[in-house]
Each structure stands twice: as C-alpha cells, then as structure tokens.
GUVO-732867 format. One record per residue: chain; x, y, z of N, C-alpha, C, O, CB in turn; residue in three letters. Coordinates in steps of 0.1 Angstrom, whole numbers. Glycine has a CB too. Example, Ala and Ser with C-alpha at 12.3 -4.5 7.8 and 13.67 -1.06 7.14 Angstrom:
BEGIN
+---+-------+-------+-------+-------+-------+-------+-------+-------+-------+-------+-------+-------+-------+-------+-------+-----+
! c !   n_X !   n_Y !   n_Z !  ca_X !  ca_Y !  ca_Z !   c_X !   c_Y !   c_Z !   o_X !   o_Y !   o_Z !  cb_X !  cb_Y !  cb_Z !   r !
+---+-------+-------+-------+-------+-------+-------+-------+-------+-------+-------+-------+-------+-------+-------+-------+-----+
! A !   132 !   -57 !    78 !   123 !   -45 !    78 !   132 !   -33 !    78 !   142 !   -33 !    85 !   113 !   -45 !    90 ! Ala !
! A !   128 !   -22 !    71 !   137 !   -11 !    71 !   129 !     0 !    79 !   134 !    11 !    80 !   141 !    -6 !    57 ! Ser !
+---+-------+-------+-------+-------+-------+-------+-------+-------+-------+-------+-------+-------+-------+-------+-------+-----+
//
This chain:
BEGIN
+---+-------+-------+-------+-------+-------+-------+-------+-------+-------+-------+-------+-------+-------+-------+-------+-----+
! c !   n_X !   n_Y !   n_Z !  ca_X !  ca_Y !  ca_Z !   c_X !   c_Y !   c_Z !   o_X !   o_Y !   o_Z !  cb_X !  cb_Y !  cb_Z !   r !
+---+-------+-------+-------+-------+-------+-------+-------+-------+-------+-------+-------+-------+-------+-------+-------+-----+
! A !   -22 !    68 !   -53 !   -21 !    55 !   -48 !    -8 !    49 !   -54 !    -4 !    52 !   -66 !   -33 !    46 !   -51 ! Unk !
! A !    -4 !    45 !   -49 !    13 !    36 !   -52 !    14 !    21 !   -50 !    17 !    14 !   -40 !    24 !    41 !   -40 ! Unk !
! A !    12 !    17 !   -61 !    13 !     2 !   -62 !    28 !    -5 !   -60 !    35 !     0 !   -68 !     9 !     0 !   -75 ! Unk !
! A !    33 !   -14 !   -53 !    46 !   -20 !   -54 !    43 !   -34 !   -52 !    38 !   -39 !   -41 !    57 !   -14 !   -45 ! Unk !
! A !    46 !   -44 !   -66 !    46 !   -61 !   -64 !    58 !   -61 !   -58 !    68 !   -54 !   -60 !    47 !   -72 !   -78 ! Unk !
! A !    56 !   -71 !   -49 !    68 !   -77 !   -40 !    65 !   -91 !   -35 !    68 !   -95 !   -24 !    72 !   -67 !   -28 ! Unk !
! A !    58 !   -98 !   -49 !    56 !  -108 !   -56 !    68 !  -121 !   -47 !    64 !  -130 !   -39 !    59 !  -102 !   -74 ! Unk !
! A !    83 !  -118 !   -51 !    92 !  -128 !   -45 !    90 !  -133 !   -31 !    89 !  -145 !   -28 !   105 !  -124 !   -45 ! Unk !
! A !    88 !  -118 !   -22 !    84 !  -117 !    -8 !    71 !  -122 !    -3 !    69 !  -128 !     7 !    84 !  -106 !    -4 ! Unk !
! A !    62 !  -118 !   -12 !    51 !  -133 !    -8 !    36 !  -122 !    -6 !    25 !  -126 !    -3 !    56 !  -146 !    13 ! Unk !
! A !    42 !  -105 !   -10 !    31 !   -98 !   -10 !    31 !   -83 !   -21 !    40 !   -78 !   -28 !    29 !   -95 !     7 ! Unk !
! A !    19 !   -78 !   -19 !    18 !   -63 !   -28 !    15 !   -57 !   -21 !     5 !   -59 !   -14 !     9 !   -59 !   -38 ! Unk !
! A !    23 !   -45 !   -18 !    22 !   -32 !    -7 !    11 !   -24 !   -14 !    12 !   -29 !   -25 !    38 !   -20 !    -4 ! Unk !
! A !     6 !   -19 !   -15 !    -8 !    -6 !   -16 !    -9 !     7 !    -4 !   -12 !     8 !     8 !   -26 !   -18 !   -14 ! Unk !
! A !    -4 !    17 !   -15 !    -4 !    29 !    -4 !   -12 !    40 !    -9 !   -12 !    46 !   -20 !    13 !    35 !    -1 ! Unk !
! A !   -20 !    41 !     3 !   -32 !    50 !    -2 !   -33 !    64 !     4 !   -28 !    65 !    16 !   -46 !    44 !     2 ! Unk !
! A !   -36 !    75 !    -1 !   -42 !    90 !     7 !   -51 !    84 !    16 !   -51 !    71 !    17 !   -51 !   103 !    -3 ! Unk !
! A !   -57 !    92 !    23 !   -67 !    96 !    28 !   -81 !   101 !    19 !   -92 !    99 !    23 !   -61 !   105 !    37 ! Unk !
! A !   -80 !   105 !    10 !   -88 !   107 !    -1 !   -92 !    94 !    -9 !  -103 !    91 !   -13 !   -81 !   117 !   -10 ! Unk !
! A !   -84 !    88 !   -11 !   -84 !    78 !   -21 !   -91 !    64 !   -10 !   -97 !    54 !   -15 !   -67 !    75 !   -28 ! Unk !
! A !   -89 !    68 !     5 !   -94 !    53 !    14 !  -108 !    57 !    12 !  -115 !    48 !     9 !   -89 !    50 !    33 ! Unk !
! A !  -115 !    69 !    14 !  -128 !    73 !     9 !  -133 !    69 !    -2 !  -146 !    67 !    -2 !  -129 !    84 !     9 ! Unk !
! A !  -126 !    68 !   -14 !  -139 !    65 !   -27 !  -132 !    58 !   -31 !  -135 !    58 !   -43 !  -145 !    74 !   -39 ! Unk !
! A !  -120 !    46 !   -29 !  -118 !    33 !   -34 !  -124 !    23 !   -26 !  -123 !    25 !   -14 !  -105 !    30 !   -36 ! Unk !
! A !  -130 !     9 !   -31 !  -135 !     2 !   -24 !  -121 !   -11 !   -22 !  -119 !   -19 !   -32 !  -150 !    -1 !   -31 ! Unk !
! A !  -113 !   -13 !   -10 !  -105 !   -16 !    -8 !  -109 !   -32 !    -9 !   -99 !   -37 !    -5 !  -100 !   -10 !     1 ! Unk !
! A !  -117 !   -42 !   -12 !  -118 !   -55 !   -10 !  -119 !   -59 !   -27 !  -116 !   -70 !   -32 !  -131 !   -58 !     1 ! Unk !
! A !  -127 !   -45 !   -35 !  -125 !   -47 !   -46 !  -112 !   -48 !   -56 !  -111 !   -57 !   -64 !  -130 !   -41 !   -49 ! Unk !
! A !  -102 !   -36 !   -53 !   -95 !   -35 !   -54 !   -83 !   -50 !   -53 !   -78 !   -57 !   -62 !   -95 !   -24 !   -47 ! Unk !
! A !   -83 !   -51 !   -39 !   -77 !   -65 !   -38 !   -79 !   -76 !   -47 !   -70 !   -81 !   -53 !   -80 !   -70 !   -27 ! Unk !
! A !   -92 !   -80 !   -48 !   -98 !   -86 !   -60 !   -87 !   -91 !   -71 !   -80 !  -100 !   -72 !  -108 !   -74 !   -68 ! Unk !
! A !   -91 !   -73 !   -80 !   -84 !   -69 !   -94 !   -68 !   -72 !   -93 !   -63 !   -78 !  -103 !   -86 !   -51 !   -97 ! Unk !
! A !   -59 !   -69 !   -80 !   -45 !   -70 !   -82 !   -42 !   -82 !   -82 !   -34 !   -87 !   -90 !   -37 !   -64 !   -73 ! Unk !
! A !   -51 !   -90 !   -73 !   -48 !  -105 !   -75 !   -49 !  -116 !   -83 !   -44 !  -127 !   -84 !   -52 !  -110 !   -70 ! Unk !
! A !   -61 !  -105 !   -92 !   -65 !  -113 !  -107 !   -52 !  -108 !  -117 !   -45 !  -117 !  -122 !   -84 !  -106 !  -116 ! Unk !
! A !   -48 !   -95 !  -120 !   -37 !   -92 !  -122 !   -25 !   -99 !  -118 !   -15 !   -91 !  -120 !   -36 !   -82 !  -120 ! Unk !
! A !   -21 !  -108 !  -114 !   -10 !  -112 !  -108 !    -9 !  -123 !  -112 !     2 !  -128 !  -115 !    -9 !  -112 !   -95 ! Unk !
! A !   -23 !  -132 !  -113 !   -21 !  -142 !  -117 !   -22 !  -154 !  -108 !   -28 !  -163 !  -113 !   -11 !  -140 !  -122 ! Unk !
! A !   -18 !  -154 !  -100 !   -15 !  -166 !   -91 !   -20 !  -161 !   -72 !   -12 !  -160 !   -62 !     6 !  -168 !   -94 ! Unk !
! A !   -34 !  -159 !   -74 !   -40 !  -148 !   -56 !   -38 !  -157 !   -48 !   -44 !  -153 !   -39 !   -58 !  -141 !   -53 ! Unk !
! A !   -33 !  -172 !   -44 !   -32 !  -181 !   -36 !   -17 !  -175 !   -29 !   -16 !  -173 !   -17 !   -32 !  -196 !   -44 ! Unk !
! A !    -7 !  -174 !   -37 !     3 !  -171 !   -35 !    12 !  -157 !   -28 !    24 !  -154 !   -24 !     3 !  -173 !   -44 ! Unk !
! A !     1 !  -152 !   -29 !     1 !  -136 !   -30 !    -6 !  -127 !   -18 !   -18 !  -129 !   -18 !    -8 !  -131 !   -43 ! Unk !
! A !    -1 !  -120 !   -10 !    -9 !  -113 !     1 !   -12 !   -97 !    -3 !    -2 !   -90 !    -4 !    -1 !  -114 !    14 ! Unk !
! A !   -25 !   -92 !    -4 !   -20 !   -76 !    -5 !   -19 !   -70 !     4 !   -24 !   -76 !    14 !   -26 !   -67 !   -11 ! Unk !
! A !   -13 !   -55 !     9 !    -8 !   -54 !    24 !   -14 !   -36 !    21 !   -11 !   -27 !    13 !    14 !   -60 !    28 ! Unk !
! A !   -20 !   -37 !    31 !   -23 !   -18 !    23 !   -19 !    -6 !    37 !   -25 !    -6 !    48 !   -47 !   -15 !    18 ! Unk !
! A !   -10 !     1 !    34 !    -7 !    10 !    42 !   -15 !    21 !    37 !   -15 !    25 !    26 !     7 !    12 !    41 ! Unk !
! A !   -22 !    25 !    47 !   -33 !    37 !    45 !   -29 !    54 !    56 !   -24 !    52 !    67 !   -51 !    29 !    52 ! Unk !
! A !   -30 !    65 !    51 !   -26 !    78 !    56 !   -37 !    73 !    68 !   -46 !    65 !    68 !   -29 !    94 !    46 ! Unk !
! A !   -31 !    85 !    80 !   -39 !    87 !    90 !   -43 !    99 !    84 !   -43 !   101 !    72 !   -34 !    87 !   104 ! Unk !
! A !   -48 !   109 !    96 !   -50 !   118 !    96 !   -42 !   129 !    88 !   -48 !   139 !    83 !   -51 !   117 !   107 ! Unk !
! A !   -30 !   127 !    89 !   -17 !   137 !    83 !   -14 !   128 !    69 !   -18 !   116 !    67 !     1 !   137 !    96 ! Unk !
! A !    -6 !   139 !    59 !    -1 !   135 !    48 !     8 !   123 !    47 !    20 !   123 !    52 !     5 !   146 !    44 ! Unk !
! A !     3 !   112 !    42 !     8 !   102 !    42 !    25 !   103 !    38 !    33 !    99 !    46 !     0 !    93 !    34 ! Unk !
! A !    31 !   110 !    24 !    42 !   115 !    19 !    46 !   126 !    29 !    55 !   131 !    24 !    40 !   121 !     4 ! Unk !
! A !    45 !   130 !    37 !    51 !   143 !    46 !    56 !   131 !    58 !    67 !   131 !    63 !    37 !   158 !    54 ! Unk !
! A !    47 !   121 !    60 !    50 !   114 !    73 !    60 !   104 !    68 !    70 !   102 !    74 !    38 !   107 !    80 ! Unk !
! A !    58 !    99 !    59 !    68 !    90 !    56 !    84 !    99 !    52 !    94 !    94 !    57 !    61 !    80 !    43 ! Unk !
! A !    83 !   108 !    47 !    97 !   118 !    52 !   100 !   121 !    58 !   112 !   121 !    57 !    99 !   127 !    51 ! Unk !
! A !    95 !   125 !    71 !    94 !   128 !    82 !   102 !   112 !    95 !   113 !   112 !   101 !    77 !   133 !    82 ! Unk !
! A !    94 !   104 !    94 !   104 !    92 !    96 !   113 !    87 !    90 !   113 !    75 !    92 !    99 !    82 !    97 ! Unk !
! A !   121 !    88 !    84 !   127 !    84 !    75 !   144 !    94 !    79 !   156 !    91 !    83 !   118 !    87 !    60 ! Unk !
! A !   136 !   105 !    75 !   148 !   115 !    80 !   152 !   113 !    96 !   162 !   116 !   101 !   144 !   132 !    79 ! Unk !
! A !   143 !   107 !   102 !   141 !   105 !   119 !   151 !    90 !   123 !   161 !    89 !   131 !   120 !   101 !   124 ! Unk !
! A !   147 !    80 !   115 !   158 !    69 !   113 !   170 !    70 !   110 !   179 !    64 !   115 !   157 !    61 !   104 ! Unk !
! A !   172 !    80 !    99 !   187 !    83 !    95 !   199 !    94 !   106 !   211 !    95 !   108 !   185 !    93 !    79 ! Unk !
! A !   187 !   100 !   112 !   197 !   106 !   124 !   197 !    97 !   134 !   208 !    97 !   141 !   192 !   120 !   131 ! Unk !
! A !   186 !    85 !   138 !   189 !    77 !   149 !   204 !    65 !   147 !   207 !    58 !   157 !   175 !    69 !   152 ! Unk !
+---+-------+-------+-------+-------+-------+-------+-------+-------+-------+-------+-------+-------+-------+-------+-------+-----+
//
C-alpha cells in the first residue's frame, strides 16, 4: 500500500493491491489517516484500488502509453 498526503490539494491518494483490498478494512483505515492528519473536515481520502491485473505493471504500462502519445 502507498500512502501520498496531498493535504494542499484538499486530498490523500491510497493505493492498494488486490491482496491488501481483501484484508484491509477500507472505512477503517480512512478513519486512522484522518485522525493522523489532524484536521478530517478538510481532507478527502481518495483510494485507487488494482483490478484484476498488477496494479504496478498497469500503472507502467500507461504511463509508457502517454509518453508515446
């Protein structure tokens, strides 16, 4: 899982496996980052979750796909 505050922008990205959407409880989770933060009025968490395929293969995979477009 990959945590990024982006706190100025008005949210926290949360990027999960496919493994990890199975045995984390995602509302809990949200909870904790927002108590961490300090200020959860302010704050959105935003969670990008794998499909089916390797979340890190796909996000390479577009990326290199943008840079040739």
């Amino acid at each position: 899982m990959l945590i990024y505050n982006r706190e100025p922008q008005g949210f926290i990205e949360v990027w999960m496996t496919n493994e990890e959407q199975e045995t984390i409880d995602r509302k809990e989770l949200t909870a904790q980052i927002l108590e961490d933060a300090g200020h959860p009025k302010k704050c959105k968490v935003v969670y990008f979750l794998s499909g089916s395929a390797n979340l890190t293969e796909c996000m390479s995979s577009l990326l290199r796909k943008n840079v040739r477009a």
